[in-house]
C-alpha positions in Angstrom: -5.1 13.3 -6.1 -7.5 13.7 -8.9 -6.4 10.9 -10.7 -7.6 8.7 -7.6 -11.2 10.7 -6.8 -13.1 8.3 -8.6 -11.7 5.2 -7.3 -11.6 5.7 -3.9 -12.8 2.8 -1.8 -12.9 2.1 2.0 -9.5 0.8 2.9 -8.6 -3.0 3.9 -6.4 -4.8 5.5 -5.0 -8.5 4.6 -7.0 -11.5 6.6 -4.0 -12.9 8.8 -3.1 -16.6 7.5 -5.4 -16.6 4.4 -2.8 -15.8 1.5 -2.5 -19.1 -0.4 -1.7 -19.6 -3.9 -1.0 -16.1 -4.1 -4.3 -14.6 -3.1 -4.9 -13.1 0.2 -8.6 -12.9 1.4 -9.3 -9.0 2.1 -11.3 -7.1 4.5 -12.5 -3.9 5.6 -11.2 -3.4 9.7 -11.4 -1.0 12.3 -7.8 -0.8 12.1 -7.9 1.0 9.0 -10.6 3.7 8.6 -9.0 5.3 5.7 -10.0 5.1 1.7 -7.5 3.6 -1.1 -7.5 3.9 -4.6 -5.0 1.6 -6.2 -3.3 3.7 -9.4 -3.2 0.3 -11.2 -7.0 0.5 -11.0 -7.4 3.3 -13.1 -9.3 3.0 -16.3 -7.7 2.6 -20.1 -4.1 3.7 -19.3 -1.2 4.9 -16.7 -1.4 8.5 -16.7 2.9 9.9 -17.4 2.7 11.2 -13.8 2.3 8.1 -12.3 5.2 6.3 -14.8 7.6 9.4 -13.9 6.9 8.8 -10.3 7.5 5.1 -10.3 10.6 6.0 -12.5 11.4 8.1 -9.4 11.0 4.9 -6.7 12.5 2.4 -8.9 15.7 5.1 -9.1 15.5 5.6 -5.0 15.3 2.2 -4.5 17.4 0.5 -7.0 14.6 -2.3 -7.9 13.2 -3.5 -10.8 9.3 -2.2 -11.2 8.5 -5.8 -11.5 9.3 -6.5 -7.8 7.3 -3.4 -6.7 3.3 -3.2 -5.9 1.0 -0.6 -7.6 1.2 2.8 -6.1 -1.8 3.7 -4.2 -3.6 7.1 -3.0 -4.5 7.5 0.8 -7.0 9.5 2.0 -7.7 10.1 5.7 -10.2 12.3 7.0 -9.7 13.7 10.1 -10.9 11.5 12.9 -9.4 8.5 10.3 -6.5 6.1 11.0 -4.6 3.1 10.7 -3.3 1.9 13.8 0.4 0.5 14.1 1.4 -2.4 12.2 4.3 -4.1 10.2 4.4 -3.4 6.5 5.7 -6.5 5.8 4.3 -10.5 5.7 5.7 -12.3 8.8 6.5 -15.8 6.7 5.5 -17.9 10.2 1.9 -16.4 9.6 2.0 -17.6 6.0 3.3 -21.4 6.1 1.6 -22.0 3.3 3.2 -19.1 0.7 6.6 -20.7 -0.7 7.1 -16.7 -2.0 7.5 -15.9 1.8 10.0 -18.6 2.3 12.1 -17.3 -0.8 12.0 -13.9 0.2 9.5 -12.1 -1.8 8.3 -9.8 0.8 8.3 -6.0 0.9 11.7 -4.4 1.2 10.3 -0.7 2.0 7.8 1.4 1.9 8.0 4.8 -0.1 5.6 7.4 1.2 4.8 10.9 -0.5 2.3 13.5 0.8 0.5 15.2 -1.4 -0.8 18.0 1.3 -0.4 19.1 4.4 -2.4 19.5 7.6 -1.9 22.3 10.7 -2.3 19.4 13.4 -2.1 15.5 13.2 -1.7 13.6 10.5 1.7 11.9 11.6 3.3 8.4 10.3 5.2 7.1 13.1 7.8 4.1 12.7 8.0 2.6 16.4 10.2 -0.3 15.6 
């Protein structure tokens, strides 16, 4: 959690349809009131936590870390949220992205929790 203090920034979400050439246009939503840091962010070098815990995925999830993203810290306060969605790119929305169409899209999502909380803060998978 320290690692990320410094780099925390108001979270966003992906602009539905905008992802061309590989680039997605970003924005900040009402969906998502939470704040992200993005480990691969971090200035001058990967701290060895970081490389044990991605060690750790890649070994869970039996993928190379090339086909991974960058880890990212979370933070939600407590009236913060992020309402339900798909963590995935629906390749329809995205006609345009031949990496959809060859099936480079997220696989799973690992979540960790680095505290705890006496009420709320629940991740619910509907689907």
């Amino acid at each position: 959690i320290r690692l990320s203090e410094h780099s925390m920034k108001r979270s966003q979400v992906q602009v539905t349809g905008s992802r061309k050439m590989g680039h997605a246009e970003r924005a900040v939503a009402a969906d998502r009131t939470s704040t992200t840091a993005w480990l691969s962010a971090l200035p001058f070098f990967t701290p060895r936590v970081v490389k044990r815990v991605r060690a750790r995925v890649e070994a869970l999830m039996k993928i190379p870390k090339d086909w991974s993203e960058s880890m990212q810290v979370l933070h939600y306060s407590q009236t913060q949220h992020y309402l339900v969605h798909h963590d995935y790119f629906d390749p329809a929305r995205y006609p345009d992205d031949k990496r959809w169409a060859s099936g480079h899209n997220r696989l799973a999502t690992v979540l960790f929790y680095l505290t705890d909380v006496e009420e709320g803060g629940e991740t619910m998978f509907p689907y």
